[in-house]
BADRENTOR-930224 format. One record per residue (C-alpha): x, y, z; residue number from 1. Coordinates in steps of 0.02 Angstrom, whole numbers. Layout:
SITE      c1      c2      c3    k
SITE       X       Y       Z  NUM
...
***
This chain:
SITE      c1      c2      c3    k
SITE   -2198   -4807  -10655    1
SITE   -2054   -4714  -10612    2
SITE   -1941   -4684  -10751    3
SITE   -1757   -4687  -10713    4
SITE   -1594   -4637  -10834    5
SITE   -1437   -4729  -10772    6
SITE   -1289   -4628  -10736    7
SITE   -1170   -4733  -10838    8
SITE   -1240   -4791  -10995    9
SITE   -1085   -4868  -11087   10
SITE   -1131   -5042  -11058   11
SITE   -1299   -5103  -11058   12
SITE   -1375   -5264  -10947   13
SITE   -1557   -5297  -11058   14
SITE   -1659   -5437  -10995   15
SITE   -1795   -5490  -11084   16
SITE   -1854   -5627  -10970   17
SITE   -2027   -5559  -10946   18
SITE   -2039   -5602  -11152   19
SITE   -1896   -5685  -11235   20
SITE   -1890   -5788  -11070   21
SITE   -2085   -5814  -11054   22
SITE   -2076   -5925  -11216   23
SITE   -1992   -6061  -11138   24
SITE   -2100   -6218  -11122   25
SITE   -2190   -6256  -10949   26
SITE   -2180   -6073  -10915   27
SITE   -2345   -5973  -10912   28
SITE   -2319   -5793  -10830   29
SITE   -2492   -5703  -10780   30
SITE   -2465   -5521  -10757   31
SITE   -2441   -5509  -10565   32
SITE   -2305   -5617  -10595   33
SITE   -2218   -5533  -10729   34
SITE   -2221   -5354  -10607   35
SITE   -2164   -5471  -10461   36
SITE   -2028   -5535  -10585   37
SITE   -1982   -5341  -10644   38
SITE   -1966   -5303  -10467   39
SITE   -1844   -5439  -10454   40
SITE   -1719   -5388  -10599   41
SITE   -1740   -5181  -10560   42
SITE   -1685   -5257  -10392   43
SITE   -1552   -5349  -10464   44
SITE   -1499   -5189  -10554   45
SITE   -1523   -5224  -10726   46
SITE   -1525   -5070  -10836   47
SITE   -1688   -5130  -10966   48
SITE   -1823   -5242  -10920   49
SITE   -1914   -5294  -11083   50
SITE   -2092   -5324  -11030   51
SITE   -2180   -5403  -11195   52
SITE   -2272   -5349  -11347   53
SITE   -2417   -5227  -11305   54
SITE   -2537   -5216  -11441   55
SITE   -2513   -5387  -11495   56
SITE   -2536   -5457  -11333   57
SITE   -2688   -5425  -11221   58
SITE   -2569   -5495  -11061   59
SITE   -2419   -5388  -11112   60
SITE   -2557   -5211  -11167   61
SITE   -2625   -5247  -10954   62
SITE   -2428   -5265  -10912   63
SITE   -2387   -5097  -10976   64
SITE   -2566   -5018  -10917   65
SITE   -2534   -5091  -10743   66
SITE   -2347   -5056  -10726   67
SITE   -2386   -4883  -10763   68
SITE   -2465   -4866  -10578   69
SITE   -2401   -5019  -10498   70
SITE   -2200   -5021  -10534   71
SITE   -2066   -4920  -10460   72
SITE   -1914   -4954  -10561   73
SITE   -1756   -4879  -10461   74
SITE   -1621   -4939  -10593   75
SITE   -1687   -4994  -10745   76
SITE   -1767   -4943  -10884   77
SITE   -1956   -5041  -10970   78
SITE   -1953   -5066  -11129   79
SITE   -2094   -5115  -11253   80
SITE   -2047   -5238  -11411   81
SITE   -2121   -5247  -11561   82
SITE   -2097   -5236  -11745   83
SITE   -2048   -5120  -11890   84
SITE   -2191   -5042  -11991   85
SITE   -2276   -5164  -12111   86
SITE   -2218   -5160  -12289   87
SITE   -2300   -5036  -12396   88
SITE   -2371   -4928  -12261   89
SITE   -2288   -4786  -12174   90
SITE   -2250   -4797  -11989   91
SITE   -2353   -4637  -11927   92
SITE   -2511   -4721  -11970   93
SITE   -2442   -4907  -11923   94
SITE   -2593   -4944  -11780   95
SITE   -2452   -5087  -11716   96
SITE   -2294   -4932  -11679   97
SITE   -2450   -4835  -11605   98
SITE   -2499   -4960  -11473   99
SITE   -2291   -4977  -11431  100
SITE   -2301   -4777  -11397  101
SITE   -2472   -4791  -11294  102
SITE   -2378   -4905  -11188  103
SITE   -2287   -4765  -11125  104
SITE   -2105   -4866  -11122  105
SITE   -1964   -4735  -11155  106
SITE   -1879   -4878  -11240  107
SITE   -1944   -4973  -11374  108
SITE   -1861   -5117  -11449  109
SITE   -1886   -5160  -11622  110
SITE   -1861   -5342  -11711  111
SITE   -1793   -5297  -11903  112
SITE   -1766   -5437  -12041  113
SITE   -1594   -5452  -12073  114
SITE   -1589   -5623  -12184  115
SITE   -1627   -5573  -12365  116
SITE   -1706   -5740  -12401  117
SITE   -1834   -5701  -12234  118
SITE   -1876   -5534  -12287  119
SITE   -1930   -5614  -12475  120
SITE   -2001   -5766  -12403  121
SITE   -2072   -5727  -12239  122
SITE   -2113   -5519  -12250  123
SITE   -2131   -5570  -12438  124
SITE   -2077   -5393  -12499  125
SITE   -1921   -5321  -12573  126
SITE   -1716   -5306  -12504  127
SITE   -1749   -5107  -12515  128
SITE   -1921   -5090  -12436  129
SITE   -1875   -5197  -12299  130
SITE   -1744   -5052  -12274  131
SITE   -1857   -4908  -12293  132
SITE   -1966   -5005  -12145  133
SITE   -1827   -4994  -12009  134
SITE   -1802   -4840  -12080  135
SITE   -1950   -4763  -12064  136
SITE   -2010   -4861  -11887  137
SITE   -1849   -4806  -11814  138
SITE   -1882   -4587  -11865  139
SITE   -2067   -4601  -11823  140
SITE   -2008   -4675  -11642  141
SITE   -1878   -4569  -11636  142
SITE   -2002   -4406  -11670  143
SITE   -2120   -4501  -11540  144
SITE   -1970   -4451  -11399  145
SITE   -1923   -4645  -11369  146
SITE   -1766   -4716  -11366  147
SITE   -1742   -4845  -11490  148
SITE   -1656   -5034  -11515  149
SITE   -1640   -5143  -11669  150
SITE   -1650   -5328  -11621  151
SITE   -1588   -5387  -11808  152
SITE   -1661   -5560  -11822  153
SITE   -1568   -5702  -11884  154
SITE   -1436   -5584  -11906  155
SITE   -1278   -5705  -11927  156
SITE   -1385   -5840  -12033  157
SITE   -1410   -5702  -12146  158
SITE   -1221   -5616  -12131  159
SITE   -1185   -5799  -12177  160
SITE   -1282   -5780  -12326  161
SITE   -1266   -5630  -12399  162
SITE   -1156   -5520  -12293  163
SITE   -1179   -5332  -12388  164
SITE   -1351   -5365  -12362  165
SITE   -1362   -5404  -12190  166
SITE   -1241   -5254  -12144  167
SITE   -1345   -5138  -12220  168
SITE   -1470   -5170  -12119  169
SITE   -1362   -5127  -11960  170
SITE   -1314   -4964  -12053  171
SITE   -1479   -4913  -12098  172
SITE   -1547   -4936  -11893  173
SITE   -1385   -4842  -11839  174
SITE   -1427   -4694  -11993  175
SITE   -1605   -4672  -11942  176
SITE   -1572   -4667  -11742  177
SITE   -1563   -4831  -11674  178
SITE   -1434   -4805  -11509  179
SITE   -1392   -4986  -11506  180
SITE   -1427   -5122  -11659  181
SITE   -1434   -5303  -11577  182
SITE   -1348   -5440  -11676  183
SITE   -1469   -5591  -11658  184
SITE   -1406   -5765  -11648  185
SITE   -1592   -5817  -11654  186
SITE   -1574   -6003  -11700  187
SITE   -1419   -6015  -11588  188
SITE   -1298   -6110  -11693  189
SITE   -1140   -5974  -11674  190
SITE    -985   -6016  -11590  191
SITE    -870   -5901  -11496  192
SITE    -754   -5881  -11618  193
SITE    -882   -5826  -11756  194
SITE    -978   -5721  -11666  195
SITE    -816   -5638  -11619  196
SITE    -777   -5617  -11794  197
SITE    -912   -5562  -11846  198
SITE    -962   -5425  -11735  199
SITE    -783   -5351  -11769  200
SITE    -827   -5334  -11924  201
SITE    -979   -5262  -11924  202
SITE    -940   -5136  -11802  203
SITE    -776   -5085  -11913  204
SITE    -899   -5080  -12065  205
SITE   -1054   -4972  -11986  206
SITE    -971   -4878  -11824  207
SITE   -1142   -4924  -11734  208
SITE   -1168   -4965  -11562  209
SITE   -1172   -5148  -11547  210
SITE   -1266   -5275  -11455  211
SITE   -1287   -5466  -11443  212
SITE   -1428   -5589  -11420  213
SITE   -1389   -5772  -11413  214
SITE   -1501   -5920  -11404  215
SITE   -1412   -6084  -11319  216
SITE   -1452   -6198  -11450  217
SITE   -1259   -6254  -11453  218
SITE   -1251   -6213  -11266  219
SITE   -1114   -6076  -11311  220
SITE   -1268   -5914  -11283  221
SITE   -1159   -5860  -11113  222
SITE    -986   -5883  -11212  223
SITE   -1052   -5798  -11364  224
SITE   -1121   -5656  -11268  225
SITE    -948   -5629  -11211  226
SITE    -859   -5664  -11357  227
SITE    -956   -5535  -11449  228
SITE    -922   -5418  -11284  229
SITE    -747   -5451  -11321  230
SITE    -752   -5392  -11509  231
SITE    -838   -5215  -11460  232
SITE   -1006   -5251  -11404  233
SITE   -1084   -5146  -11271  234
SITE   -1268   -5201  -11236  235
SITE   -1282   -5396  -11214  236
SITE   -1459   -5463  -11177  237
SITE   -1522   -5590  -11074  238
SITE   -1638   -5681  -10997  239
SITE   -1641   -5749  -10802  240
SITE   -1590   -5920  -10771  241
SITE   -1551   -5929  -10967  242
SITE   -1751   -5963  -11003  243
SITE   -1810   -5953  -11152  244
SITE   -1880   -6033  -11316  245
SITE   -1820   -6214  -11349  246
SITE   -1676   -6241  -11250  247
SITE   -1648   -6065  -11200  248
SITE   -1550   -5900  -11214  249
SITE   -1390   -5831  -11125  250
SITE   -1436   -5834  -10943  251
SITE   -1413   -5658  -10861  252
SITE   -1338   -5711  -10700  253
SITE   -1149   -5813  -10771  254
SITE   -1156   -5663  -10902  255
SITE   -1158   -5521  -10768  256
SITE   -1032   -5628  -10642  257
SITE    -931   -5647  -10776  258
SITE    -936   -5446  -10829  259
SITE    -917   -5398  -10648  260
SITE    -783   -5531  -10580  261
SITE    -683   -5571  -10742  262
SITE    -666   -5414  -10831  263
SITE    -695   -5315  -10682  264
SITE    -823   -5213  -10788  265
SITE    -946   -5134  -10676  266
SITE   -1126   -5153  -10726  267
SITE   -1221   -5169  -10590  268
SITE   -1227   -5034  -10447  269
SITE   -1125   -5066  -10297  270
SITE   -1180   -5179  -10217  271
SITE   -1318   -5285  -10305  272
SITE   -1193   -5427  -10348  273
SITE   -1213   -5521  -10192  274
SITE   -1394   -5515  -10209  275
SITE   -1384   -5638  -10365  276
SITE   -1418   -5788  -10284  277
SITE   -1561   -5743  -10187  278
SITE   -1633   -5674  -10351  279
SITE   -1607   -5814  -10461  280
SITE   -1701   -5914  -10329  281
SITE   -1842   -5803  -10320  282
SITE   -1875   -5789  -10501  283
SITE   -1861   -5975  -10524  284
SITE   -2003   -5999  -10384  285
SITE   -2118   -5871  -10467  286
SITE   -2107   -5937  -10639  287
SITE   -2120   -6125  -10530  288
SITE   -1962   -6206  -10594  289
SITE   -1853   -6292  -10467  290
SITE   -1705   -6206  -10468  291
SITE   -1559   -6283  -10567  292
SITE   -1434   -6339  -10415  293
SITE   -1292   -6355  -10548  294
SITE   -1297   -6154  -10614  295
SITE   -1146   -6066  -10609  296
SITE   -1110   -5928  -10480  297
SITE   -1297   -5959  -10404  298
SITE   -1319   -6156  -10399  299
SITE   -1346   -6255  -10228  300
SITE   -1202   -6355  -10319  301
SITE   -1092   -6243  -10384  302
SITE    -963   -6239  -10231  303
SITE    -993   -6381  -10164  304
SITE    -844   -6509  -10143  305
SITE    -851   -6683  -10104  306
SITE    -671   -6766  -10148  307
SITE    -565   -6766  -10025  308
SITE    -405   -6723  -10111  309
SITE    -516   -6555  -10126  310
SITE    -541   -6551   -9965  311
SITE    -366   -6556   -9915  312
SITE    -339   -6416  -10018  313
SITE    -476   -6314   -9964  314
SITE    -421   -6318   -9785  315
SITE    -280   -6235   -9812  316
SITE    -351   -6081   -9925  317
SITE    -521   -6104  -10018  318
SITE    -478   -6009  -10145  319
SITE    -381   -6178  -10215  320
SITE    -528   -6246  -10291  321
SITE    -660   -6107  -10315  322
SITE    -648   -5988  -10450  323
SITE    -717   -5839  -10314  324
SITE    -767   -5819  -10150  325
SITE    -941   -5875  -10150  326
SITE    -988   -5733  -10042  327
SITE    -974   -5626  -10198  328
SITE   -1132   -5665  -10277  329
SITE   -1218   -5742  -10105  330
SITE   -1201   -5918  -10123  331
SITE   -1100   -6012   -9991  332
SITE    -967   -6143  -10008  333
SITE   -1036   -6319   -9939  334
SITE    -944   -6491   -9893  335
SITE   -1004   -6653   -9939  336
SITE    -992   -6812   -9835  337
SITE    -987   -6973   -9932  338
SITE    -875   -7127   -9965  339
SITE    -758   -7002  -10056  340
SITE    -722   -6914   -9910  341
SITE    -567   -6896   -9802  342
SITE    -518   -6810   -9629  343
SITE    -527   -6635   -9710  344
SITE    -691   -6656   -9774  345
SITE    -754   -6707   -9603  346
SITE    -649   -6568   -9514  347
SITE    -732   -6455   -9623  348
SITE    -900   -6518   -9650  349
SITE    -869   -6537   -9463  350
SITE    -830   -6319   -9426  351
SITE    -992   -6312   -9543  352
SITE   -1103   -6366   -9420  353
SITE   -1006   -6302   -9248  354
SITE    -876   -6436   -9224  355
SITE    -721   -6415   -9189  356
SITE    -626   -6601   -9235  357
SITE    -471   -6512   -9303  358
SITE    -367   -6560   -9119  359
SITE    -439   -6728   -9114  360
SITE    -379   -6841   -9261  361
SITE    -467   -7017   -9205  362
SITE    -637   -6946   -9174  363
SITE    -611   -6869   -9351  364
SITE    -553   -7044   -9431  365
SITE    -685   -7116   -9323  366
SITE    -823   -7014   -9412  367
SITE    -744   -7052   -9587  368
SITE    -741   -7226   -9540  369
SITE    -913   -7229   -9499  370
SITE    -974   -7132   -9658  371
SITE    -896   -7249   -9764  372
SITE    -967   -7402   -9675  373
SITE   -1137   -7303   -9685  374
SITE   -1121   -7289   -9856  375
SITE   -1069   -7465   -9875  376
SITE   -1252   -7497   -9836  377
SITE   -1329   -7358   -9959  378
SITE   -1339   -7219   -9854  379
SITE   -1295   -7048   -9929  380
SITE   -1247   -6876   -9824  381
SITE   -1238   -6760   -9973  382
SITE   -1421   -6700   -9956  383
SITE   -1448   -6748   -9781  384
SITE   -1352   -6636   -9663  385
SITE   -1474   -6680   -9533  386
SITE   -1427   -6864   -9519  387
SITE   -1242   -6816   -9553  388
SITE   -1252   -6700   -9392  389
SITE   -1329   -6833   -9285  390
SITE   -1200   -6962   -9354  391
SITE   -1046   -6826   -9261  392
SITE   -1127   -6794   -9119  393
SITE   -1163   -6992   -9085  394
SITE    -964   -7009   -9109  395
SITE    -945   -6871   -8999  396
SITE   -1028   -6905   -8894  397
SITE   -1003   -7119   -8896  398
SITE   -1204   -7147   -8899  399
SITE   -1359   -7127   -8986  400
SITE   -1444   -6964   -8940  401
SITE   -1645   -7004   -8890  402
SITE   -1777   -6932   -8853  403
SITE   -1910   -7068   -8845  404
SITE   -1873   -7252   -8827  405
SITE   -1953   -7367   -8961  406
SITE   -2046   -7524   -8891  407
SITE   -2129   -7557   -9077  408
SITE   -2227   -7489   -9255  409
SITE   -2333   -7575   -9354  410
SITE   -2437   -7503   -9521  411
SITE   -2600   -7562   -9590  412
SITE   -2658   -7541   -9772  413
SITE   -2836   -7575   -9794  414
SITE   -2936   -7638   -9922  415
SITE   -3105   -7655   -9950  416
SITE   -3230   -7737  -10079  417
SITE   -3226   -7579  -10160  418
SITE   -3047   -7541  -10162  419
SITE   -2918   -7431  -10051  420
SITE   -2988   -7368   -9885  421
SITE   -2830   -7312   -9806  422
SITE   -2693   -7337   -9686  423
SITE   -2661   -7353   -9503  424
SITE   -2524   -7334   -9392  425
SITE   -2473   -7382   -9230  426
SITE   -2326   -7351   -9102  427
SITE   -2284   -7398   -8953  428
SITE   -2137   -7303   -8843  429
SITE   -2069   -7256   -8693  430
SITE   -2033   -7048   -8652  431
SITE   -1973   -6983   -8508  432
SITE   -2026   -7141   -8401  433
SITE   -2210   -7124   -8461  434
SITE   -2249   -7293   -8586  435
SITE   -2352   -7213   -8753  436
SITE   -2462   -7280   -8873  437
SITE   -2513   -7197   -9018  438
SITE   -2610   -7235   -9174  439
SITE   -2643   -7116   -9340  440
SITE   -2719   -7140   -9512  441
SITE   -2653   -7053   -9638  442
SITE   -2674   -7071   -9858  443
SITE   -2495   -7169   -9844  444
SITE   -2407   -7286   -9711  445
SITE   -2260   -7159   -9685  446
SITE   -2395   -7011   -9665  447
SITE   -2486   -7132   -9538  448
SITE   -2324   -7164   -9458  449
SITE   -2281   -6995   -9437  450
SITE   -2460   -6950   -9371  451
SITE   -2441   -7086   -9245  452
SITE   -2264   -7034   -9173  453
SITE   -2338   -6866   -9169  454
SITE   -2467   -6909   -9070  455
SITE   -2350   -7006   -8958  456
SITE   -2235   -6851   -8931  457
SITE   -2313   -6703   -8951  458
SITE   -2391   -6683   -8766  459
SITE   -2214   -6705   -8702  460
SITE   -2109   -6592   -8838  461
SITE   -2217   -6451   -8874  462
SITE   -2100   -6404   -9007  463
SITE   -2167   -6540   -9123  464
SITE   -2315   -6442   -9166  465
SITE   -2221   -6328   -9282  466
SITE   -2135   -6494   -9371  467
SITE   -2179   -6511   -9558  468
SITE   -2137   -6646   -9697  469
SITE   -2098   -6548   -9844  470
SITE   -2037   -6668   -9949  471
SITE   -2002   -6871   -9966  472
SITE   -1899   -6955  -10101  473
SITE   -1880   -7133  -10122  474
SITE   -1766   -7224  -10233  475
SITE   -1711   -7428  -10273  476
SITE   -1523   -7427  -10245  477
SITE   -1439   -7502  -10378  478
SITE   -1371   -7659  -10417  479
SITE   -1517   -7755  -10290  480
SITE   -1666   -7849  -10343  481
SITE   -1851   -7805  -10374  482
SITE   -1931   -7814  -10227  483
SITE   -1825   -7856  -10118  484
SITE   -1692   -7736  -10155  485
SITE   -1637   -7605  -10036  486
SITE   -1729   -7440  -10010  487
SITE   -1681   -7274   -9987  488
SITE   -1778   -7137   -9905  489
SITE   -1734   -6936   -9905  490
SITE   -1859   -6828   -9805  491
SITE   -1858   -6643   -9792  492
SITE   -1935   -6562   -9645  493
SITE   -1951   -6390   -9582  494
SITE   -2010   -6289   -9432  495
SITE   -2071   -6129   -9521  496
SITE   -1906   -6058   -9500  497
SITE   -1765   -6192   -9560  498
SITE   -1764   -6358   -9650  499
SITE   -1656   -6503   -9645  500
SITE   -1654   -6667   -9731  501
SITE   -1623   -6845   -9659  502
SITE   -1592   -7012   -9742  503
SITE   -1640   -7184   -9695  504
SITE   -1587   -7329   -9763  505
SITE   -1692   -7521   -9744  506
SITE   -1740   -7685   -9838  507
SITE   -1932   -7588   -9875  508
SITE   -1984   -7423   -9899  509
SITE   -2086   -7408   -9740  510
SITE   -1939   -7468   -9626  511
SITE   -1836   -7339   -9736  512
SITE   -1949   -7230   -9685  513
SITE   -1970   -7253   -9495  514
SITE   -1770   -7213   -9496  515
SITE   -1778   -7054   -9594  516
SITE   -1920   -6992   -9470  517
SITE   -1818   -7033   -9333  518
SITE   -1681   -6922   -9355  519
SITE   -1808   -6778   -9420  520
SITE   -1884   -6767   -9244  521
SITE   -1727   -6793   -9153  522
SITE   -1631   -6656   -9250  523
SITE   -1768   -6541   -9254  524
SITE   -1795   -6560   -9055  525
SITE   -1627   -6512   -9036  526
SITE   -1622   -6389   -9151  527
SITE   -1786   -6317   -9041  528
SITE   -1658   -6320   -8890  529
SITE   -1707   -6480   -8795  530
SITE   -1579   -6598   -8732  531
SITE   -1609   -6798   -8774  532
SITE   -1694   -6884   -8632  533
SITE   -1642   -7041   -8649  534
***
């Protein structure tokens, strides 16, 4: 591990997603993934990464071991939490401070009671001893050469409740060493304003560096954060992709855009900003959570636009309706196509994908009129670009763009006397003058289907080979009836290097299907360079 001091340490990014973060249900992080992860936010630029609890935790003891050897940390800092010194003992001989300095971390956060009635009820010993233990963990650590934090837990409950209290414990940290002493909304019930408050006052009533840590229990964690940056507070901590226990903490990616593009504070080094996106994708497919397409600053969402009265706007100057250039933080601005949309949606949408329709208004109103008449029907272009393109170049070009012509499909299900035995497909088509027939079996109808046309196709378009389904969604559109409503099919493909998504739209899932297919081989042949045959 390479150990690295920043240059400007007046404002500190801390993420603690590797452990604060790592408590959030449905996330179990082994200990390649927590280096992979570290690699991630030292990427990022993040000044600490906290990596867990070694001594108390055989995972996070291996993390440190292995880190040791295995991480190269260009801009931030590990650092090992843990707790102050048990009550009654003294913290030289405390075997749980001993395993944080083994871990060889040059930080070492500390978790101090700062809620009178927790220290009596949970560390069930006195008001002063609890002070004499962050006391005397935060000298031994000190004498140990490590840099040390405070995290004070459930430190505005217990302001709340006994205010003298609670700021003595922030006085004693700073007294004894502590650089920075981390206020603790820990059941995440602040608001902005009372965070703001408070950390005024504590930091007029101790002079200690100040830092915040806010869980998102009212879904204010990213507007306390600031709030409390706004009263004096210079070390916020956070987590990636706001994970954490329950429903999370202050997620480290609208914190940071905010720092960086609002207050124009810089806290990252130059340049790392634009890599947020990419790394709040990353992390979310390491810890295996779907990314949230709604995020702020790094959602698949977040500037997308859809009306068309936004639209309108946008084409003359984006900046209209987006807060920043997307660009900033590496996230792109999209259009949507649906029944919302108007001529500047589709002019846009349109320069999106290579098309030029700004100097020709009725092929423009002709593609608008289409969407909405495709829609009519219970199409949707929003997440299928694919079919979207193919529905432009058709107007375009006045026809349907082919590369096979269909004579007929048919699926089988079978059934046995001992249950399911699978499913057959067959098609029949015509390519490039030469009649096909095709069948394939596959553990659905659609993947029969799409066995079959394979097999039809492939010998003439080699490019098919590479062609993957990646994904398949099928919904009931509303306001229809059991089984005879309409369907709705979405299917994601990809050739190892791109994907794009395609809709289809029928009176049963399989014809749905057969549609959605369609346009996945046609706009993936094209998109492989081959011109329609028929």
């Amino acid at each position: 591990m390479t150990e690295v001091t920043r240059t400007d340490d007046s404002f500190h990014v801390f993420d603690t997603t590797l452990r604060d973060g790592a408590q959030r249900e449905g996330i179990n992080l082994t200990v390649a993934d927590k280096l992979a992860i570290a690699r991630y936010l030292d990427e990022f630029g993040v000044g600490f990464i906290e990596g867990g609890w070694p001594g108390a935790n055989p995972r996070d003891t291996e993390f440190f071991a292995r880190a040791a050897d295995e991480l190269e940390l260009h801009h931030a800092q590990l650092v090992a939490f843990g707790a102050t010194r048990r009550a009654g003992g003294r913290a030289a001989e405390d075997p749980q401070l001993a395993a944080l300095v083994a871990s060889g971390a040059p930080v070492i956060t500390l978790v101090a009671k700062a809620h009178d009635r927790h220290v009596e009820l949970a560390l069930r010993t006195t008001l002063d001893e609890n002070l004499e233990m962050v006391r005397d963990s935060v000298e031994f650590l000190r004498s140990q050469g490590r840099r040390v934090f405070i995290d004070c837990e459930h430190f505005f409950d217990g302001y709340r409740a006994n205010p003298e209290y609670a700021v003595s414990v922030v006085r004693t940290a700073h007294e004894a060493g502590a650089d920075v002493v981390v206020l603790c909304d820990t059941n995440g019930g602040m608001l902005p304003a009372g965070v703001r408050e408070t950390v005024a006052d504590v930091l007029a009533r101790t002079g200690a560096r100040l830092g915040i840590h806010a869980q998102d229990d009212t879904g204010c964690a990213v507007a306390n954060t600031l709030a409390a940056v706004d009263a004096g507070a210079t070390h916020v901590q956070c987590t990636a992709n706001g994970y954490g226990e329950r429903v999370g903490n202050a997620n480290l990616f609208p914190v940071v855009g905010a720092l960086e593009l609002k207050y124009d504070r810089r806290v990252l080094p130059a340049g790392r900003l634009a890599e947020m996106t990419r790394i709040s994708h990353a992390i979310a497919e390491l810890v295996n959570l779907t990314p949230s397409t709604h995020q702020p600053y790094v959602g698949f969402s977040a500037f997308a636009h859809k009306a068309g009265l936004h639209a309108s706007a946008i084409k003359v100057d984006p900046d209209l309706y987006q807060h920043i250039d997307p660009e900033r933080v590496g996230n792109t601005m999209r259009m949507l196509v649906s029944d919302m949309a108007g001529r500047a949606s589709v002019e846009l949408k349109g320069k999106e994908l290579g098309y030029d329709l700004s100097s020709d208004r009725d092929l423009a109103g002709r593609v608008v009129a289409k969407v909405k008449e495709q829609e009519n029907l219970g199409y949707t272009y929003e997440s299928a670009d694919a079919s979207f393109e193919l529905l432009l170049r058709d107007e375009v070009r006045g026809s349907r763009e082919r590369f096979y012509t269909l004579e007929s499909w048919r699926t089988i299900s079978e059934q046995g006397p001992k249950g399911f035995t699978g499913n057959e497909a067959t098609v029949k088509l015509w390519a490039k003058g030469e009649r096909r027939i095709a069948t394939g079996e596959g553990n659905g109808p659609v993947n029969a289907l799409d066995q079959a046309l394979r097999t039809a196709l492939e010998g003439i378009y080699p490019p098919l080979a590479t062609f993957e389904l990646v994904d398949y969604k099928v919904r009931i559109l509303e306001g229809q009836h059991g089984t005879g409503s309409k369907t709705r099919v979405l299917i994601e493909s990809t050739d190892g290097v791109a994907t794009w998504s395609t809709v289809g739209v029928a009176d049963n899932v399989v014809a749905a299907s057969w549609l959605a297919l369609e346009d996945a081989y046609t706009y993936g042949l094209i998109r492989a360079g081959l011109e329609p045959t028929e």
